[in-house]
LUMBAMI-343737 format. One record per atom (N, C-alpha, C): residue in one letter; x, y, z. Coordinates in steps of 0.02 Angstrom, whole numbers, plus 32768, in hexadecimal, padded with zeros to 4 digits. Example, Ala and Ser with C-alpha at 12.3 -4.5 7.8 and 13.67 -1.06 7.14 Angstrom:
# residues 2
A82947EE48186;A82677F1F8186;A82947F5B8186;S82827F908162;S82AC7FCB8165;S82858002818A;
END
This chain:
# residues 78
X4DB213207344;X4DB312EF730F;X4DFA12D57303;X4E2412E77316;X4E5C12E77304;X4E8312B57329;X4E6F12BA7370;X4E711276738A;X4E4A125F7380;X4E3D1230736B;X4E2611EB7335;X4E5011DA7307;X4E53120B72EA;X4E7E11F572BC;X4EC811F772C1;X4EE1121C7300;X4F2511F57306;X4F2211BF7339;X4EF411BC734C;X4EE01167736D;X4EDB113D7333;X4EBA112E730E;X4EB5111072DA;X4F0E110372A7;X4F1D113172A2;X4F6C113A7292;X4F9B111772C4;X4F97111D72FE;X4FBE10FC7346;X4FA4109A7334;X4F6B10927344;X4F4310447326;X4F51103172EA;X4F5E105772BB;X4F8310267285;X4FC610227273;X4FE0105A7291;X503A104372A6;X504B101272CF;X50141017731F;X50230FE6733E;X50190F987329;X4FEC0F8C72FB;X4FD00F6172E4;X500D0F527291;X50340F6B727A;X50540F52723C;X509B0F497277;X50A40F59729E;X50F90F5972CE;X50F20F0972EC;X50A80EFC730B;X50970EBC7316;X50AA0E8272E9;X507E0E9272A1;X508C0E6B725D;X50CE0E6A7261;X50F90E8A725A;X51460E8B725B;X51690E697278;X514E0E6D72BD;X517C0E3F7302;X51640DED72E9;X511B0DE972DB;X510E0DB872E3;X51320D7D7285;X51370DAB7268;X514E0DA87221;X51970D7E7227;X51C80D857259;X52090D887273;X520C0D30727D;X51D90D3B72B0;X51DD0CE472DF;X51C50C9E72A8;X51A80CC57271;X516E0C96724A;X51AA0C76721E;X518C0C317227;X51D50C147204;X51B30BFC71B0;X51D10C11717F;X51C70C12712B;X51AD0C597120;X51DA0C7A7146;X51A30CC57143;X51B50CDD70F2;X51E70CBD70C7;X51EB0CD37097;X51AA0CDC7051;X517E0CA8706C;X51490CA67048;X51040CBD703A;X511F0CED7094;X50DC0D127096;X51080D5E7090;X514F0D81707A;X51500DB67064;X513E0DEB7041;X51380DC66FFB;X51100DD86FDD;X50D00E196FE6;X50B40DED7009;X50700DFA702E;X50780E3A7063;X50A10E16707C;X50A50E5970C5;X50C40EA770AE;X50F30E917061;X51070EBF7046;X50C10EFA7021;X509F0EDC7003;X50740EE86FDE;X50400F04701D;X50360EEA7053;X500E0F04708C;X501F0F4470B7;X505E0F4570AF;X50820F8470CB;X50800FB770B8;X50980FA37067;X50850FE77038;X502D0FFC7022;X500D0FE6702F;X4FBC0FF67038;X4FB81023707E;X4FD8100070BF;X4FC510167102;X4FFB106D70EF;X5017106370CF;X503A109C70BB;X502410E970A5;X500410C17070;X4FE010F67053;X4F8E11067069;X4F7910CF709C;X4F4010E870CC;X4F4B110670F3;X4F8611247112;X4FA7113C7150;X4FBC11887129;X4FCD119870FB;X4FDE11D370C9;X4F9511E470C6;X4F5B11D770A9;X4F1911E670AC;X4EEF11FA70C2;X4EF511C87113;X4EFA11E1714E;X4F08121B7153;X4F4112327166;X4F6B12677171;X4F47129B7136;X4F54128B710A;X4F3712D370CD;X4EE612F570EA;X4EBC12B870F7;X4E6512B7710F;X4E6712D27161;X4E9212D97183;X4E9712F271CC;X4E78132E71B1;X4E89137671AD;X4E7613CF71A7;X4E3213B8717B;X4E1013897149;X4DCF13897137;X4DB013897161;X4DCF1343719B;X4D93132471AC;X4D6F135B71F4;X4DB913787208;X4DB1138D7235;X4D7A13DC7241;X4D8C13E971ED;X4D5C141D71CE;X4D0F140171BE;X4D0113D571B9;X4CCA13A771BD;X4CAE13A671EF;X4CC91395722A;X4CB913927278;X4CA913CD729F;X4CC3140B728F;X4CC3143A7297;X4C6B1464728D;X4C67144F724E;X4C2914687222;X4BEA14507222;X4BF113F57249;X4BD413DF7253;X4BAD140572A8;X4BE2141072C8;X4BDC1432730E;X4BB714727319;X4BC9147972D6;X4BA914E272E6;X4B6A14CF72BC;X4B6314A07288;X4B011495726F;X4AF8148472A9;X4AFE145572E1;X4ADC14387309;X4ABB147B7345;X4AF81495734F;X4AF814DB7382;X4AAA14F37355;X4AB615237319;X4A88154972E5;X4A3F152072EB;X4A3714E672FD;X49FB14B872FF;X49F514CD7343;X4A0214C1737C;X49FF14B973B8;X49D7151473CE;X4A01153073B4;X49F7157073C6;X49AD15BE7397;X49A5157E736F;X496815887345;X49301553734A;X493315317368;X4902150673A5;X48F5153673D2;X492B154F73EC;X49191597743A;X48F015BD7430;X48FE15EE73E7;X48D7161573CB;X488C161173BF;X487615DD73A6;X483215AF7399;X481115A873D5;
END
């Protein structure tokens, strides 16, 4: 699970470094700062969240794996 989600972490860095480069060339970029400011600090704190929800999710995935096993193996039984 965990890769995913530092895939997901890699795709939206790669994806705000883009915004950035492309932020540079854009001519009146002063008017869309604001914005990109305000967008950064969101992608910010989705990326911290991220990061905090990794050891849940991965405990999630986990549990999900061993009900599935506990089903599978009580089907055998039957």
């Amino acid at each position: 699970m965990s890769y995913r989600v530092t895939d997901t972490y890699d795709g939206v860095d790669q994806a705000m470094r883009l915004l950035r480069r492309s932020m540079k060339g854009m001519p009146e970029r002063y008017r869309y700062m604001k914005h990109y400011d305000e967008l950064r600090r969101a992608v910010a704190v989705l990326l911290v969240l991220l990061e905090e929800a990794t050891p849940w999710l991965e405990e999630t995935d986990k549990a999900k794996r061993a009900t599935t096993l506990a089903k599978k193996m009580l089907e055998g039984v039957r």
